[in-house]
TORFI-624442 format. One record per residue (C-alpha): residue in three letters; x, y, z negated. Coordinates in steps of 0.5 Angstrom, whole numbers, padded with zeros to 4 digits, always signed. Layout:
% TORFI-624442
ALAXYZ ...
//
This chain:
% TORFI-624442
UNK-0024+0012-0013 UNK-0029+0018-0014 UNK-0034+0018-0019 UNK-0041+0021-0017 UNK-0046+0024-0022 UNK-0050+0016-0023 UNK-0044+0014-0027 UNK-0042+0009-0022 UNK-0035+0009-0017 UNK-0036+0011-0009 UNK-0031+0007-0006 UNK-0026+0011-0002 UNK-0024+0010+0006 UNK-0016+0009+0006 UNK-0013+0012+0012 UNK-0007+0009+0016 UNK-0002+0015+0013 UNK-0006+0014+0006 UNK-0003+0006+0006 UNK+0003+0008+0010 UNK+0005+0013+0003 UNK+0002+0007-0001 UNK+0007+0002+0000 UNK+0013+0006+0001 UNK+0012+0009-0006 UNK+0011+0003-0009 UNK+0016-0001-0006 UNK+0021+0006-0008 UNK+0020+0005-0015 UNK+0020-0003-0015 UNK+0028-0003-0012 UNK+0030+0003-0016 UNK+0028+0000-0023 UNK+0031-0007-0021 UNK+0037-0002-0018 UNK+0037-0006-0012 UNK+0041-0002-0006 UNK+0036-0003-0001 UNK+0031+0003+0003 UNK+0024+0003+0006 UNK+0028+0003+0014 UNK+0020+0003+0017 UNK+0013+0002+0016 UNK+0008+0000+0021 UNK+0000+0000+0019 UNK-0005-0004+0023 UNK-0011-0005+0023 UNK-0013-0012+0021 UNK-0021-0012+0021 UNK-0027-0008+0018 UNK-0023-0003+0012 UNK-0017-0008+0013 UNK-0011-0006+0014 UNK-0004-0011+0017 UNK+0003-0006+0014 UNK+0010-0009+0016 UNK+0016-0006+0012 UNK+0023-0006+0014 UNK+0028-0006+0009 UNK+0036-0004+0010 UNK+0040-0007+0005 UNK+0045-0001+0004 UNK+0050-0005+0002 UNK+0050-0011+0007 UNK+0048-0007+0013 UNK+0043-0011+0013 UNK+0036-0011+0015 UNK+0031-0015+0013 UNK+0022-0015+0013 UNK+0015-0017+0009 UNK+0008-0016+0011 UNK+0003-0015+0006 UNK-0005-0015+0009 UNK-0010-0009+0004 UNK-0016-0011+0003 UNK-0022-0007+0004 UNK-0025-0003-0001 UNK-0031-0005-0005 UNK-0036-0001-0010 UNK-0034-0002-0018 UNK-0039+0000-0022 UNK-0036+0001-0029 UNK-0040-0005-0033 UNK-0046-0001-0034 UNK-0053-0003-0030 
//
């Protein structure tokens, strides 16, 4: 979010790479800090509606040589003021 000179945020437009980087690092962190042995193998981000966007991740199990997948949906972006009116 970027903040302007009125004191209110600017919602800003993700792009595919920008969603795609996301859910990566968030999904790298969280295996890392329950130790589980498993890799981000795969994202793919689609457009899912007006700044709505569909990202499948495929998961490898490096211990089981398994893979295995989830899908989240990231809403649109919508303006936060920061309480004052």
């Amino acid at each position: 979010m970027k903040q302007n000179n009125k004191r209110r945020w600017k919602p800003t437009q993700l792009t595919r790479d920008d969603a795609a980087r996301i859910t990566a690092e968030a999904v790298n962190a969280v295996l890392e800090k329950v130790s589980i042995r498993q890799i981000v193998e795969g994202i793919v981000v689609l457009p899912a509606g007006e700044g709505v966007w569909l990202v499948d991740v495929v998961m490898r199990d490096l211990g089981a040589d398994s893979a295995w997948a989830f899908s989240l949906t990231i809403p649109p972006v919508q303006e936060q003021t920061d309480g004052l009116t």
